[in-house]
Every structure is written in C-alpha cells, then in structure tokens.
Backbone as a ProteinNet text record, in pm:
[ID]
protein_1_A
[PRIMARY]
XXXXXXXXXXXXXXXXXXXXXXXXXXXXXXXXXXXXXXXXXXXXXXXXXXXXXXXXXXXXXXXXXXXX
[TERTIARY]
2639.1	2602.7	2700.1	2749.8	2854.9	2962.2	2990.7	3142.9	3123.2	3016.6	2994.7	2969.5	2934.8	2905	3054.2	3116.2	3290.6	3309	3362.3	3399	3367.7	3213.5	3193	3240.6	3257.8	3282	3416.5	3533.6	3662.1	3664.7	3534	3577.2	3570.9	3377.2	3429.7	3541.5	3600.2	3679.4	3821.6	3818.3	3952	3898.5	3765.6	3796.8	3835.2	3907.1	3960.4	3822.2	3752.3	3656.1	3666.4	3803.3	3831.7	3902.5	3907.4	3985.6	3851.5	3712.8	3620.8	3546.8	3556.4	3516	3369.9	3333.7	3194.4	3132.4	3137.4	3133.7	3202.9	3288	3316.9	3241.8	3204.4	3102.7	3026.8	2953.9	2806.7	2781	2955.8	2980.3	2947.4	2958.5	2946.6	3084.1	3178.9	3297.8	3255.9	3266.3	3220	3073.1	2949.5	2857	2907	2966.2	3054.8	3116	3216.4	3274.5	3203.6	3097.9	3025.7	2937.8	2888.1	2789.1	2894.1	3028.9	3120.7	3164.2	3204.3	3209.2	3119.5	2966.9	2859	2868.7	2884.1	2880.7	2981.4	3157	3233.5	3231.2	3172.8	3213.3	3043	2965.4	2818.9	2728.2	2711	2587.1	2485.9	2538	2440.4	2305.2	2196	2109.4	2085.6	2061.9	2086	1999	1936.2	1860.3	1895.9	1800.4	1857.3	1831.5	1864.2	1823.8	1638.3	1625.8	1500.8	1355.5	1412.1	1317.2	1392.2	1471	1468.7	1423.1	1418.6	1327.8	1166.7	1128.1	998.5	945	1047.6	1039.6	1030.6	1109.4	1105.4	1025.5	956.8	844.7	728.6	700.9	632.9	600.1	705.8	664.5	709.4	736.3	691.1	551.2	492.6	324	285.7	302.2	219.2	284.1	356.1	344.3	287.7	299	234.6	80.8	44.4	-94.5	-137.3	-80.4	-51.1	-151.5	-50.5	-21.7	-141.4	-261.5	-386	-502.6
-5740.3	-5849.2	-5966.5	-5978.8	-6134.6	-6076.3	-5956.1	-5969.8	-5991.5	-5942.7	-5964.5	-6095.4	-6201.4	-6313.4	-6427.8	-6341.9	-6388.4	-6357.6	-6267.8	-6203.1	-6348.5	-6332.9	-6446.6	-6577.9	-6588	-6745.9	-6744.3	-6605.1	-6655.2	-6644.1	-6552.4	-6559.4	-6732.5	-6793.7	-6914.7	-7036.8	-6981.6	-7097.8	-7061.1	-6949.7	-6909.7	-7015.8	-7013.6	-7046.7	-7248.2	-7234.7	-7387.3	-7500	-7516.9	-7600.8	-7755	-7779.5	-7901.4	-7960.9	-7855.2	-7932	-7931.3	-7897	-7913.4	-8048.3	-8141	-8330	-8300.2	-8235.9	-8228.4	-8124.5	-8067.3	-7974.4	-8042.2	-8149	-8193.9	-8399	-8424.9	-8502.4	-8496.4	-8374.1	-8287	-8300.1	-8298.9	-8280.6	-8127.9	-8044.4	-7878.6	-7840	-7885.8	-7865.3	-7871.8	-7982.9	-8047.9	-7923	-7922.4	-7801.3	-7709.3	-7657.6	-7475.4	-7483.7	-7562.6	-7588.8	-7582	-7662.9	-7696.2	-7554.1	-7546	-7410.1	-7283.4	-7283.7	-7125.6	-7175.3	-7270.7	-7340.5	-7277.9	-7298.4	-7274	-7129.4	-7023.2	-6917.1	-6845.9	-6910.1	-6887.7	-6862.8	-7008.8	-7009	-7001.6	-6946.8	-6891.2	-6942.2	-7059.2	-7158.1	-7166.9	-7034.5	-7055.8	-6999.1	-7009.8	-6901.3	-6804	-6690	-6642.2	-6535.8	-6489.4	-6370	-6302.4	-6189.2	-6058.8	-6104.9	-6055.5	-6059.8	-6016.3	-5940.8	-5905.7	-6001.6	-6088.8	-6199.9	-6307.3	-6363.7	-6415.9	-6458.6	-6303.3	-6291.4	-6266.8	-6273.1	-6236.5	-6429.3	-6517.3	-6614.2	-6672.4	-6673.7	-6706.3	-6700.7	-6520.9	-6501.1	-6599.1	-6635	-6693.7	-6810.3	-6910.1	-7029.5	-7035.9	-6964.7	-6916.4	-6909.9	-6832.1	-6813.8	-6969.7	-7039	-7121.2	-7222.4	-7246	-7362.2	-7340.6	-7191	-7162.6	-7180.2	-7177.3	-7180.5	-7333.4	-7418.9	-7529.9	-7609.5	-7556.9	-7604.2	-7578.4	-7469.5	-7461.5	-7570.8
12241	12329.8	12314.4	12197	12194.2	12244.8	12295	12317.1	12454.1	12532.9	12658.7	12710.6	12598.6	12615.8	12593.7	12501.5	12509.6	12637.7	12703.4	12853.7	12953.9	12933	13039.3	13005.2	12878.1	12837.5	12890.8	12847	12900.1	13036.1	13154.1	13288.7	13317.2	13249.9	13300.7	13306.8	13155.1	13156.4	13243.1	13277.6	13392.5	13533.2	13568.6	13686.1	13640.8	13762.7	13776	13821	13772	13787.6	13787.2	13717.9	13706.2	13829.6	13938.7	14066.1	14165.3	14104.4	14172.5	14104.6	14259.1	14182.7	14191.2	14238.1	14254.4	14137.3	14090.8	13944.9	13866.6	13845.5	13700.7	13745.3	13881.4	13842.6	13756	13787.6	13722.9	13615.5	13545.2	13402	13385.5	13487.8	13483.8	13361.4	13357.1	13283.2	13133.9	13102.1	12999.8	12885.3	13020.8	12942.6	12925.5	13014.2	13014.6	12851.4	12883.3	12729.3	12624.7	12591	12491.4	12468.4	12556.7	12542.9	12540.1	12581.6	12534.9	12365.5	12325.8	12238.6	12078.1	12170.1	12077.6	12042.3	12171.5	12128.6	12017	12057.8	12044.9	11830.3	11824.3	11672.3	11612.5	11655.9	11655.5	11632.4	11622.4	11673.6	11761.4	11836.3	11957.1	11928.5	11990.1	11979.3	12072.2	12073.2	12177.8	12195.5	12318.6	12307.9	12385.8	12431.5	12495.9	12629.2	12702.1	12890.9	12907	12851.1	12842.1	12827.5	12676.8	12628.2	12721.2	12782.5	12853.9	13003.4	13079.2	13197.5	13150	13062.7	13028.2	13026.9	12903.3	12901.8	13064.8	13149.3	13243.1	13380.9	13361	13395.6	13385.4	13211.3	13212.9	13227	13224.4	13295	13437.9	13541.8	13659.6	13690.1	13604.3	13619.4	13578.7	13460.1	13391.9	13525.3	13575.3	13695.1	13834	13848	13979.9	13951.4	13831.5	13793.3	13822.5	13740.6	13744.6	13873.7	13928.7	14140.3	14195.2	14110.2	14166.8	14178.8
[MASK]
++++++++++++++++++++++++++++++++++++++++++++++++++++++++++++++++++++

C-alpha cells in the first residue's frame, strides 16, 4: 500500500498546480505537500480503502439521520 501511496504522491506533485491561482489560493499546493511529505518520511496514518469507505459510510448515515 505505501508504494502506491508514493505513486500518487509523485503523480501529484508532477501536476503543475502552481500555475493554477485558484488551487494555490486554496493553499491546495501547500496540503498536497505537507500530506505527500507525511507519507513520504512516515508519519502519516494511514488505512486501507476499505476502513475508510466503511468510515465514510458511516458518517453519511449518522448525518442523514441527523436531518430527520
């Protein structure tokens, strides 16, 4: 899983984002960095795709619930 997570860190930092004013308003540049950064030298935390759509599932439900 980290090497796949390198891959993406070096696709993002290929794209030129910094000639987009509107993505480095955002400070989109700046997170990309910080968060390929984290992974890079392993700080990050990180889980599988799996516990993540499950996570995400669930506060999907807990706000649609919410809204009742």
């Amino acid at each position: 899983m980290r090497a796949r997570i390198q891959i993406a860190a070096a696709l993002l930092r290929s794209l030129d984002l910094e000639e987009d004013e509107d993505a480095a308003e955002a400070g989109v540049v700046v997170e990309l960095d910080r968060r390929s950064a984290s992974v890079e030298n392993g700080t990050a935390r990180l889980i599988d795709a799996a516990a993540a759509h499950a996570h995400v599932r669930e506060a999907l439900m807990a706000r649609r619930d919410s809204r009742r």
